[in-house]
C-alpha positions as CSV (number, residue, x, y, z in Angstrom):
1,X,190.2,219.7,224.2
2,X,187.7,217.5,222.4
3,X,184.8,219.5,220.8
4,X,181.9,218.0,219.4
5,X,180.1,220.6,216.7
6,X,176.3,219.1,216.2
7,X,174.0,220.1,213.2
8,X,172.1,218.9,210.2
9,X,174.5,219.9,207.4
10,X,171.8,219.9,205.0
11,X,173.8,221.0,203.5
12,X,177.2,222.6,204.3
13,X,177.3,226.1,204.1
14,X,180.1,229.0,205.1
15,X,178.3,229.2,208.5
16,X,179.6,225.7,208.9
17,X,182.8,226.3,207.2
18,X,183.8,229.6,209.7
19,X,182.7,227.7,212.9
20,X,185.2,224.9,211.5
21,X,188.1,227.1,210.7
22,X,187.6,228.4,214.6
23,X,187.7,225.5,215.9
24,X,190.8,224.4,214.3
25,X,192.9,224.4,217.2
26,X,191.1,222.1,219.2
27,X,190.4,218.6,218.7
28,X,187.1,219.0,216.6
29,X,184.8,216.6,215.3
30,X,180.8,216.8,213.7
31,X,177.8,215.4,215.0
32,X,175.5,214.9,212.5
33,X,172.1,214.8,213.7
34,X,169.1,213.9,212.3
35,X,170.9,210.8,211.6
36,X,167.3,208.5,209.8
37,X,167.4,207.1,207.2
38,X,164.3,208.7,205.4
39,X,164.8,212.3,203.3
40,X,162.2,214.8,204.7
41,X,161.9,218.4,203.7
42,X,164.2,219.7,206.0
43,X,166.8,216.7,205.4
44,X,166.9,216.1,202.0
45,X,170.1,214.7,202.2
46,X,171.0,211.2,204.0
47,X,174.3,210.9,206.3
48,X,176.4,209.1,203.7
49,X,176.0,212.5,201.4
50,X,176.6,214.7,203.8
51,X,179.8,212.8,205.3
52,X,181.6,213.2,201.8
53,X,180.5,216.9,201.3
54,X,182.0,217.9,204.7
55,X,185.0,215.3,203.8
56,X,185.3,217.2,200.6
57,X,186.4,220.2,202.6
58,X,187.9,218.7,205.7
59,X,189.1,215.4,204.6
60,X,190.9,214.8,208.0
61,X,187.8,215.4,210.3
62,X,186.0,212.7,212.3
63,X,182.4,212.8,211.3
64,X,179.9,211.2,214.0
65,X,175.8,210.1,213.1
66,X,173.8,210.3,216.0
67,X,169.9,209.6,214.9
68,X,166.4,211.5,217.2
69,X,165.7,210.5,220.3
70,X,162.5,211.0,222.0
71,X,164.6,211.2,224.8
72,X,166.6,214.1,225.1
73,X,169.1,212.6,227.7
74,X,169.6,209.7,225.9
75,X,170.3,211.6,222.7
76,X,172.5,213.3,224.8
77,X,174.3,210.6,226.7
78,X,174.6,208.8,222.5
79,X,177.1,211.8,221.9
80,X,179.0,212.3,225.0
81,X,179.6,208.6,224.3
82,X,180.9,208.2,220.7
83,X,182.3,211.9,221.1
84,X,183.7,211.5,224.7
85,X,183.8,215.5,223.7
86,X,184.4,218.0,226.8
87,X,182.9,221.0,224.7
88,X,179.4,221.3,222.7
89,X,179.5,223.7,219.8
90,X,176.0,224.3,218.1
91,X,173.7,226.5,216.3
92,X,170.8,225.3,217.7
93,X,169.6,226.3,221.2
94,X,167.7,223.7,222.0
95,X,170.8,221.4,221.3
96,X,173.1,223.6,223.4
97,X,169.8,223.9,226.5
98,X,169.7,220.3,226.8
99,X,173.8,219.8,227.1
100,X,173.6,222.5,229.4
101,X,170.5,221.1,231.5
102,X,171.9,217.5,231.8
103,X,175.7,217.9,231.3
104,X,178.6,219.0,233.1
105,X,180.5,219.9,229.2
106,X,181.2,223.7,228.1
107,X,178.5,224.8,226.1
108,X,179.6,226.9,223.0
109,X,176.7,228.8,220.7
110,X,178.4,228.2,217.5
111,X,179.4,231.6,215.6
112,X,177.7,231.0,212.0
113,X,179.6,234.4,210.4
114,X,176.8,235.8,209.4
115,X,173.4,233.3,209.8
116,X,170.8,235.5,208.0
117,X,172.5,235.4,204.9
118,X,174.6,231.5,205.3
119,X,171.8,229.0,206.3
120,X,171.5,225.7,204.9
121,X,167.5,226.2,204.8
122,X,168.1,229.5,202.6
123,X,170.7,226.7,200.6
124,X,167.9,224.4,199.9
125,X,165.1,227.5,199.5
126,X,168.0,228.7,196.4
127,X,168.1,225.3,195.0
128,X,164.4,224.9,195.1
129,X,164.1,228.1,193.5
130,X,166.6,228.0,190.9
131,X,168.2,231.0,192.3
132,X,171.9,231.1,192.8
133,X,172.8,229.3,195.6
134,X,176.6,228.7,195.2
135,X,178.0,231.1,196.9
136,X,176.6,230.3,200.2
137,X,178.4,227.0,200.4
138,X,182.5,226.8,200.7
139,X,184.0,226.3,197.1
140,X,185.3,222.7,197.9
141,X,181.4,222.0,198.5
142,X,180.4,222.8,195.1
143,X,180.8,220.6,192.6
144,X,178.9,217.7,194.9
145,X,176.4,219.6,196.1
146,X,175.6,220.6,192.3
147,X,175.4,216.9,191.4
148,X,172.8,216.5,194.6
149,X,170.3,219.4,193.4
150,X,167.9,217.0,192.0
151,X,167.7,215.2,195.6
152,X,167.5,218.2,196.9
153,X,164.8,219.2,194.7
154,X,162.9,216.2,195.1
155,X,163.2,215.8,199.4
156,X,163.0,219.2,200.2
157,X,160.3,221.8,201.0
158,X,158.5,223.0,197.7
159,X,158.4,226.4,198.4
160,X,155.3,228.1,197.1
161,X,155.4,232.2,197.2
162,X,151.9,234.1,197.1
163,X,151.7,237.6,196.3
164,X,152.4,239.7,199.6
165,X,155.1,237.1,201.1
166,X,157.5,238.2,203.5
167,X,160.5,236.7,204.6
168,X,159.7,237.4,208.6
169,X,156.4,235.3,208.3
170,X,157.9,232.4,206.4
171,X,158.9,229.3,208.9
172,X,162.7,229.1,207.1
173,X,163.6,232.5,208.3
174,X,164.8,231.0,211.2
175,X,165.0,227.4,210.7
176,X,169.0,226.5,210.2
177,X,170.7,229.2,212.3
């Protein structure tokens, strides 16, 4: 079976890395979404960075780039295509609502291990912070992401704490599950 796992990697993190490793059996391959070619807060890193971290781990697996879509179909119809996948795997529920509204595929909600603690927005919230951030991301990971902090740094969200924060009101709670 040909399963097609779609996220940002931004970057890879243990969530990823589990939902790999259970997936090993089956013909797996990444979507990488969010494919453009500008850095934005919530992808500070560009598809040619993120291709060699995952490589870096999982040298043998195919890595696809699939760039937004205003339309959702056609979006859809871009992966089923380059993928010709029969299952979906995804963190992201609007990703697995629209494969379920306009596909005929089996729809998998990817199993992140444990996605409060190993999300790739609490990666880049670390980084941004200069709070350890290392041992959110599988070891093999490491040494590239380290040498990616300053893009990091520079693309991604600024995170500015006032006195009183909580972590339910902030936005990247719940961002990268």
């Amino acid at each position: 079976m040909a399963t097609a796992f779609i996220g940002r990697f931004q970057p890879l993190h243990n969530g990823h890395k589990h939902v790999i490793e259970n997936h090993q059996n089956e013909e797996l391959m990444i979507v990488l979404g969010s494919a453009g070619k500008s850095r934005t807060d919530n992808n500070p890193l560009n598809v040619e960075e993120r291709k060699n971290i995952i490589h870096e781990c999982f040298p043998k697996i195919e890595i696809y780039a699939v760039e937004d879509n205003e339309s959702d179909k056609k979006w859809m119809n871009e992966i089923i295509e380059k993928t010709r996948a029969d299952k979906i795997v995804s963190g992201n529920q609007n990703v697995l609502n629209i494969f379920k509204q306009m596909s005929n595929l089996e729809i998998k909600e990817a199993d992140m291990h444990d996605p409060e603690i190993y999300s790739a927005t609490e990666v880049r919230r670390r980084i941004n912070g200069g709070e350890e951030w290392s041992y959110l991301v599988p070891e093999c990971a490491r040494k590239q992401i380290k040498d990616l902090i300053e893009t990091i740094k520079k693309s991604g969200t600024q995170y500015e704490f006032k006195p009183g924060w909580k972590k339910e009101n902030a936005y990247h709670g719940t961002a990268d599950k």
